[in-house]
N, C-alpha and C positions, 0 to 999 in steps of 0.2 A: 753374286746372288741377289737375284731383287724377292721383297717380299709380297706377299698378295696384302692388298688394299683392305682393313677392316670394314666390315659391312654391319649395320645395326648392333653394335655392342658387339657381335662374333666374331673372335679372332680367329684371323687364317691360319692352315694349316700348311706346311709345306711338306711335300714330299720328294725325298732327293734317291736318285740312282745310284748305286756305288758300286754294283758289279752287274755285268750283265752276260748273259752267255747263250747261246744260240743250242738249241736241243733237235735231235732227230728222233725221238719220241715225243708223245702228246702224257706229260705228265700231270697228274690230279690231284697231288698232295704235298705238300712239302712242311716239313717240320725243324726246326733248330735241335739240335741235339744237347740237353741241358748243361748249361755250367761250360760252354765250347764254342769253338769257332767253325764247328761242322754242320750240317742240315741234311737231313733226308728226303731225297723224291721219291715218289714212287708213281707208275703210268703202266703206259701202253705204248710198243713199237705197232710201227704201221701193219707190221704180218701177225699181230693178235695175242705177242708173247708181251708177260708181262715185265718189270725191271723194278728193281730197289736200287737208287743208287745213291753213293755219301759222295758229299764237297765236305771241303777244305776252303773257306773263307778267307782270304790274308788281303791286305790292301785294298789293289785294284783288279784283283784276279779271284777266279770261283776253278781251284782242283781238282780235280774227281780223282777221288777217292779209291773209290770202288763201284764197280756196275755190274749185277748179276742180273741175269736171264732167267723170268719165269715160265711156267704151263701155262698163267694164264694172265690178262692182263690185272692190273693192282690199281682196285679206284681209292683207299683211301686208306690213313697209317696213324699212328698215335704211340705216343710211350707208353709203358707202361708196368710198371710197380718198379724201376730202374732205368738209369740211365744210360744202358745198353741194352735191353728187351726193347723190339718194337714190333709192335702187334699189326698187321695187314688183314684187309677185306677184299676180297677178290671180288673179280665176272663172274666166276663160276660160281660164288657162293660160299667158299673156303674162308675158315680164319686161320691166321697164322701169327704164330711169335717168332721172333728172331732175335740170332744175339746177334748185335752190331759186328761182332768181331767172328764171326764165324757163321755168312749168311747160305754158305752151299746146304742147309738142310733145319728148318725150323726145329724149334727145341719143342713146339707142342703144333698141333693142329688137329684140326676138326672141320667136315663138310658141318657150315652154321645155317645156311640159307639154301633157298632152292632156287631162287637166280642171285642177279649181283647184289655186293650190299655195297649199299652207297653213302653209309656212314660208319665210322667207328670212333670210340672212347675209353682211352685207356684211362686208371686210376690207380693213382699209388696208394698204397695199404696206409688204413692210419693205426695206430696203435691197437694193436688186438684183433686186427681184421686181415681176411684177405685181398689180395690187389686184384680187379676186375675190370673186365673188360664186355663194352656193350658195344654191340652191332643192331643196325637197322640196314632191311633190305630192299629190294623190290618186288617181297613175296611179301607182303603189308605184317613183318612182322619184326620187330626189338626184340635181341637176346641179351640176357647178362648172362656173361660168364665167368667160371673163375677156373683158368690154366691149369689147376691139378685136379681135373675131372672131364670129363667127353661131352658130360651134358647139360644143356643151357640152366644157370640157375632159375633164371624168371625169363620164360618165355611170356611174350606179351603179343594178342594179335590187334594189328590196327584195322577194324571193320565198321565202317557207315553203316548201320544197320537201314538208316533211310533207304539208301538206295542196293544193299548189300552188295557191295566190291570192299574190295582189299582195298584202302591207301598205301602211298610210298611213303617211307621214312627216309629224309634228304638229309637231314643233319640236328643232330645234337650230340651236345657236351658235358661231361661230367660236370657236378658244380664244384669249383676249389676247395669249398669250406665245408663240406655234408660228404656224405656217400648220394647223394641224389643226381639225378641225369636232365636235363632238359633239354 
């Protein structure tokens, strides 16, 4: 291993390969699965179905798990309130939870958008609250939701009033330490 050369007081950064694995889908998301040697992808096969799929991390090798076939394709995934609930954002606009262990049929869903969302954020409950989950889409709109109901709790619309268009919402995260989203 050689190291990179420090340059004005900044020290480099190395970053090293340890598994690599070749995919026949276009995946968009990948997560660790807490406390585990597992990750979750989630994408798009080239004929427009979507896929959830788990590895198995050991050495020099990436497992699969499991690979299930969606309606539609899956741009983006997050945990959420547990370490086998994960929550998905479709093409179509759909949110879905899943239990890790049992991915042929979500345990909730909801049409949240009216095209793709192209962000989501799961949130584990803190003490005396519920766990939620926020989506942003490409209808210029952020939902909060919370799993044991149909309907968005804060729906929020993103609109320029300068030039009156919808924005897209690309990505934000729960904050670790608040119930707040950025």
């Amino acid at each position: 291993r050689k190291m990179a050369k420090e340059s004005k007081g900044h020290s480099a950064t190395e970053v090293h390969t340890y598994v690599s694995h070749s995919q026949t889908s276009n995946l968009f998301d990948a997560k660790w699965v807490p406390t585990s040697n597992r990750l979750v992808a989630v994408g798009r096969h080239p004929k427009g179905v979507g896929c959830i799929q788990v590895y198995e991390v050991n050495r020099n090798s990436l497992k699969e798990i499991t690979n299930v076939t969606k309606q539609s394709g899956i741009k983006s995934g997050a945990f959420y309130g547990s370490n086998h609930h994960f929550a998905t954002g479709d093409f179509d606009g759909n949110v879905a939870v899943w239990d890790l262990e049992k991915l042929a049929t979500p345990v909730w869903n909801v049409k949240g958008h009216d095209k793709l969302i192209s962000s989501l954020a799961g949130c584990h409950a803190s003490k005396g609250s519920a766990p939620e989950i926020c989506t942003g889409g490409m209808d210029g709109k952020i939902q909060v939701w919370d799993p044991r109901t149909k309907e968005p709790v804060t729906p929020i619309n993103i609109l320029c009033l300068e030039i009156n268009i919808h924005l897209h919402c690309h990505h934000f995260e729960f904050h670790p330490r608040s119930d707040l989203f950025y």
